[in-house]
N, C-alpha and C positions, 0 to 999 in steps of 0.2 A: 419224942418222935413227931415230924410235922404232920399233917393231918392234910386231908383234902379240902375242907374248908380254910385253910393257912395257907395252901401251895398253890391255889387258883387265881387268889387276889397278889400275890404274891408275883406270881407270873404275868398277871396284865399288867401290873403299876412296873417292870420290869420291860414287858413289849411298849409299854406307853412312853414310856423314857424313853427308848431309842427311837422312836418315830417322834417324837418333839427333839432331841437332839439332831437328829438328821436335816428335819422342820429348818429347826435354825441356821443348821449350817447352809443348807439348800439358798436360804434368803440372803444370809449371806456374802455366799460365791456369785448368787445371780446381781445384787446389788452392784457391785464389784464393775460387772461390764453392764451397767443398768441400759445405755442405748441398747445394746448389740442385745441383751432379753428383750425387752419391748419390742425391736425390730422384731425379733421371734415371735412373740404373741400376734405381731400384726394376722397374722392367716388364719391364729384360732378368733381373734375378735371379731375381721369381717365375716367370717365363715357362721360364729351363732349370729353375729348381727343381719346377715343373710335369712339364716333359719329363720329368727322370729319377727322381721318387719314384711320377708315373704308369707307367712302362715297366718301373720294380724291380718293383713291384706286380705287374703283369698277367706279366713273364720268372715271377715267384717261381712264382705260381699254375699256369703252362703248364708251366714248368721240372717239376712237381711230377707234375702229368698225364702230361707226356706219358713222362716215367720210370717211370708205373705203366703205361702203354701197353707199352713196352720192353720191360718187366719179363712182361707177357702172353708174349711172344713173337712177332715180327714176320713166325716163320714156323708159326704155331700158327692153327686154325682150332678156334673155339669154337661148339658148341650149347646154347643155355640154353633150357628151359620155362621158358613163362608159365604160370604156374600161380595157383590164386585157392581159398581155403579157403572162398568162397560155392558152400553145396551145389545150388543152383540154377544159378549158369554153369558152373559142374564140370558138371554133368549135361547143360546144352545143348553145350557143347564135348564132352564123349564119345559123342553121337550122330552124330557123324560124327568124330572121332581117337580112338583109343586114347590118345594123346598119346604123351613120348617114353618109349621100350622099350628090354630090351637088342638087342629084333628089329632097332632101329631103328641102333645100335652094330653090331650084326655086317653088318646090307646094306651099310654106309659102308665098315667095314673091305675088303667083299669088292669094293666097286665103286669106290672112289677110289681112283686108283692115284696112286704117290709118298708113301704114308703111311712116317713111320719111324717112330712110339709110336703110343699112341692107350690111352685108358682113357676109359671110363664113368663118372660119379658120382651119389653118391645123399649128399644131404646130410638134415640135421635136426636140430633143435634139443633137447637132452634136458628130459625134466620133470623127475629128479635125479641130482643129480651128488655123489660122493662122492671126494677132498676136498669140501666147498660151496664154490663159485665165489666169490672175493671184492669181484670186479668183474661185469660182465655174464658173462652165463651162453655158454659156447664152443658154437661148431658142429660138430658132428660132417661127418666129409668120410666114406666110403667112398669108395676109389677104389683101382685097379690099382698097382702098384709104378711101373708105368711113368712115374705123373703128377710123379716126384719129377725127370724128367729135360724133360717136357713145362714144366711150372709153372719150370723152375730153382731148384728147393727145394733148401736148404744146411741137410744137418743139421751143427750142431756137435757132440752128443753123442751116443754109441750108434749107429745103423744103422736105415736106413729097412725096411719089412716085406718080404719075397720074395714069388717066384712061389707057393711051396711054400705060405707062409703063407697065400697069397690064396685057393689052393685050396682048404685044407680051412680055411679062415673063423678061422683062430687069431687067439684073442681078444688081440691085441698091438694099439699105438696109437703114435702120433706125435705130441708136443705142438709145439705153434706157440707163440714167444715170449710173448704174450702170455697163453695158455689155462696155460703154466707156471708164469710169476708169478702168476698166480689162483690156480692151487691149490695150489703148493707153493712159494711166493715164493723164497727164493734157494735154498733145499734143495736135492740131489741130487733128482731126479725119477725120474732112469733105474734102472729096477729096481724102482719102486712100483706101489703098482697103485692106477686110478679104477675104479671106477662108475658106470656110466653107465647109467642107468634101472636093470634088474635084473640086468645082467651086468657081471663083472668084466672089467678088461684090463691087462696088465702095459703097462707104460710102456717099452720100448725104444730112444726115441730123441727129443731134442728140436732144433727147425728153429729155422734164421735168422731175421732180423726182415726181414718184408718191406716194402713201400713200400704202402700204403695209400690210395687214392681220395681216401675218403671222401667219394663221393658217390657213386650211379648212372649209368654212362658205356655208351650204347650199348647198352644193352639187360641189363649185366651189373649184379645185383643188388648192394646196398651193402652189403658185407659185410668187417668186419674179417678181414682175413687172416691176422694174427699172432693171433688167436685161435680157433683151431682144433684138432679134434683130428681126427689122419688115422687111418684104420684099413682094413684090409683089403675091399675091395668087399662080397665074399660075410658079410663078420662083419656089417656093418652091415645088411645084407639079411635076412639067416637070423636073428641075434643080438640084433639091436635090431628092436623095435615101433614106427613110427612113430604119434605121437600124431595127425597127422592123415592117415594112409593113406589112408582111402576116400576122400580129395577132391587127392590128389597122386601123379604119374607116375609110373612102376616108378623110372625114374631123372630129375635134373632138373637132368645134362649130360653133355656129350661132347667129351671135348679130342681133335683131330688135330694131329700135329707132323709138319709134312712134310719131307721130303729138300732138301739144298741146290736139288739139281737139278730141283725139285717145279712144277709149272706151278699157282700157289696161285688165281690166280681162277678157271683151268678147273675147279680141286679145289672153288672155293668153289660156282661155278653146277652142279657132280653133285651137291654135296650137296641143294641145294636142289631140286634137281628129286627125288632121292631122298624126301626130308620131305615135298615138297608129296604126292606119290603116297602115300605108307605113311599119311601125315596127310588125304588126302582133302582137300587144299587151306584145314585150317581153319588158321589162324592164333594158332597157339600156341606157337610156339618161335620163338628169335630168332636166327639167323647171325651172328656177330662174327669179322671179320677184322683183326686186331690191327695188320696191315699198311697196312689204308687207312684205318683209323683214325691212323695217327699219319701218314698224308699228310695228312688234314682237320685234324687238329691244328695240321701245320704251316701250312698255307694260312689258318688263322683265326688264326692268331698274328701273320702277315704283317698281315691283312687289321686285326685290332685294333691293330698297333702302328702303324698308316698313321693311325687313325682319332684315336689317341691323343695323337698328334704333331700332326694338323692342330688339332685342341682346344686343347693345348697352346700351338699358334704366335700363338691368340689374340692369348696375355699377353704372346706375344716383337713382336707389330706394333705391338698397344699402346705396347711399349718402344721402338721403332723410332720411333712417331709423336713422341714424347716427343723422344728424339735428333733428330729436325726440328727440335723448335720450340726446344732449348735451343742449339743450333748457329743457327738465326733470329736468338734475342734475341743471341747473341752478336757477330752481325758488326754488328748495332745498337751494343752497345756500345763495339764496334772498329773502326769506320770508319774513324776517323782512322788508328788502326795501319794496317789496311789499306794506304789511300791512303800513309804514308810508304814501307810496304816496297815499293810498287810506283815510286812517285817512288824511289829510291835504287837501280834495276836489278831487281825481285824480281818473275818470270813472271809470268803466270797460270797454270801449271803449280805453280808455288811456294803458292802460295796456296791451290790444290787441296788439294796434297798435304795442309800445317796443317790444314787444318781436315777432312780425312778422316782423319787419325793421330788427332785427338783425338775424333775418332767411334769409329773403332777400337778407341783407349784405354778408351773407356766399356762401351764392349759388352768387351775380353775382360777387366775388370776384373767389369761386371756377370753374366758368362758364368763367371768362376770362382767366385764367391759362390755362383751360384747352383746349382753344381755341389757346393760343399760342403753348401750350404743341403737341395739334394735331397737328397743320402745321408744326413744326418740325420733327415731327417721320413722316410725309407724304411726307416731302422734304428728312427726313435720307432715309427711304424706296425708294426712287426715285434714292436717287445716288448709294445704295448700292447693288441693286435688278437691278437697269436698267427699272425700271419699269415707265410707264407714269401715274403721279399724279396731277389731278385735284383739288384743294381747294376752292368748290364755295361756291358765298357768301350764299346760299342755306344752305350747309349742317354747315354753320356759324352759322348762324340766328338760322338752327334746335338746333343744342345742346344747343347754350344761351339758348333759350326759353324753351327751358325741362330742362334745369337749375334750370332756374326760378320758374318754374312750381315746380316742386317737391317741391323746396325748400318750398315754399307758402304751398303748400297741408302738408307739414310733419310738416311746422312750424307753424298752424294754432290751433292744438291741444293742443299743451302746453302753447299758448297763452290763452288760453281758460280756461284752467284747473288752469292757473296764477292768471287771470281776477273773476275767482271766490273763490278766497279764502278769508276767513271771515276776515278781518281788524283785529279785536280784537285778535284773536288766532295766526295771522301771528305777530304781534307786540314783543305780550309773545311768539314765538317761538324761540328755542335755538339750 
């Protein structure tokens, strides 16, 4: 008597067989009209190739943001001035703010609790620079020692400025990858001295290359960051002239880096009630919380990749309707097949099955083209745009399986409509 461990293998090696006999006949039948298949895949290939060179596209560009989001610090609280070198809205914005101060840095200091760094900045643009700049002209940072641990600035050569230095304004500086290649392209740097308007500064340390926007995010100004020079608060204050003083703030930012254990939106809403008070309620600086900035990130990444796919799935139902209508003209052509295998013992189950394997067959044939198809135009797009393209295995996985899927749902019907046609009539059809 068979047993259950005999009639289970028994019964797969038994299912197995007839979905590889099906397999093969499926290949084929399609071989047979090999144009007229192809032409068919055509809607599922462009439809994943849509999916995945759209969603490499929009991964590369997010992937890129939300690492310079990261890169802020997820537990850093930024204040930026808006500022405007029009001597007319300077003057109505300072009848009622002073705008931001160091007054405005020490009440924060004194009233947000959970603070662990914190620095002030005063930035500006020089009129000249000696070496001369061989690219765009670098920014100058004044800022605290502190911002080297705030920002997660990596110098690799020499040592960032101290407390001592900041104190009494030693004229020392920090160059940023890029403000280094401009003036002293592969050179030793450390140990030289720029120019910067009409004071000198020894070079003592040059910084990592950082991750760059490049664009306006949030309020925070578009600013290359690997081109920069950092230098002690008070040097930049006492030492350097700003060219546009009378129309910009004492300072025009304020980093907080708070404690693991930091409560950061109660930290965010003191500041703000702080500013709005010291500010008289005008509206001039801007709150940047680096932490719900890369929630909203994420949440529009979600919300574009839903968006991107539904577009997408146009060109995969297009390919779907196609797989209808060439599984249609097929059981036209194979009537008679039909009606024998059914005259000879073969289900309607059987019949199904044929002509949804070779549904199947089209879609993950047309669902792998179109997989290679995309990662191509996402690597053409990449070298000829300069653009940054991600191909994850994510939005891989997506288009196969809406491949799949379609394929299945559109080949189902005419399986169906196969599976019932009368023996007798399908035999005598001509």
């Amino acid at each position: 008597m068979p047993t259950l461990e005999t009639v289970i293998p028994s019964r797969l090696g038994s299912i197995y067989r007839q979905w590889t006999r099906d397999a093969q006949l499926g290949i084929q039948n399609l071989m047979v009209h090999g144009l007229r298949s192809f032409l068919t895949m055509l809607g599922m290939i462009f439809g994943v190739a849509a999916v995945v060179a759209m969603l490499s596209i929009g991964a590369g560009a997010r992937q890129k943001v939300m690492a310079f989001i990261e890169q802020m610090g997820v537990r850093n609280l930024i204040v930026e001035a808006k500022q405007t070198l029009e001597w007319q809205a300077h003057a109505k914005i300072r009848r009622t703010s002073p705008g931001l101060t160091l007054r405005d840095f020490r009440i924060l200091e004194d009233d947000v609790s959970g603070i662990g760094a914190a620095t002030p900045r005063k930035s500006m643009t020089p009129s000249t620079l000696i070496p001369k700049s061989q690219q765009d002209m670098p920014e100058v940072y004044g800022v605290d020692p502190d911002y080297q641990t705030i920002a997660g600035l990596r110098v690799l050569q020499g040592r960032f400025f101290t407390e001592e230095e900041e104190k009494r304004a030693a004229p020392v500086c920090v160059l940023g990858a890029a403000a280094r290649w401009n003036l002293f392209g592969a050179a030793n740097a450390v140990g030289q001295y720029v120019k910067v308007n009409q004071q000198w500064f020894r070079v003592i340390g040059i910084a990592g290359s950082q991750l760059a926007a490049g664009t306006e995010i949030a309020g925070l100004p578009e600013t290359d960051v690997n081109n920069i020079i950092y230098m002690p608060l008070n040097a930049a204050l006492f030492r350097l002239e700003d060219t546009y003083s009378d129309v910009r703030d004492e300072i025009d930012g304020i980093y907080l880096h708070m404690d693991a254990n930091a409560d950061i939106p109660q930290a965010e809403q003191v500041v703000r009630a702080v500013l709005r008070s010291t500010h008289h309620g005008a509206d001039d600086y801007s709150v940047i919380v680096p932490a719900e900035l890369l929630a909203e990130q994420k949440r529009t990444e979600q919300l574009f990749n839903a968006v991107m796919v539904a577009i997408a799935s146009v060109s995969l139902i297009v390919g779907g309707i196609g797989i209808m209508n060439i599984m249609l003209a097929s059981i036209l052509e194979r009537t008679r097949e039909i009606g024998l295998r059914r005259a000879v013992g073969a289900r309607q189950s059987d019949i199904v099955r044929q002509f949804v394997v070779e549904a199947t067959i089209i879609s993950i044939a047309g669902g792998t083209i179109g997989v290679i198809l995309g990662f191509i135009v996402s690597r053409l797009i990449a070298w000829l745009a300069g653009w940054s393209t991600i191909v994850t295995p994510a939005s891989v996985a997506l288009g196969f399986m809406v491949s799949i899927s379609v394929g299945l749902i559109f080949g189902i019907y005419p399986a169906r409509k196969a599976a019932r046609l009368d023996p007798v009539e399908a035999i005598r059809y001509e």
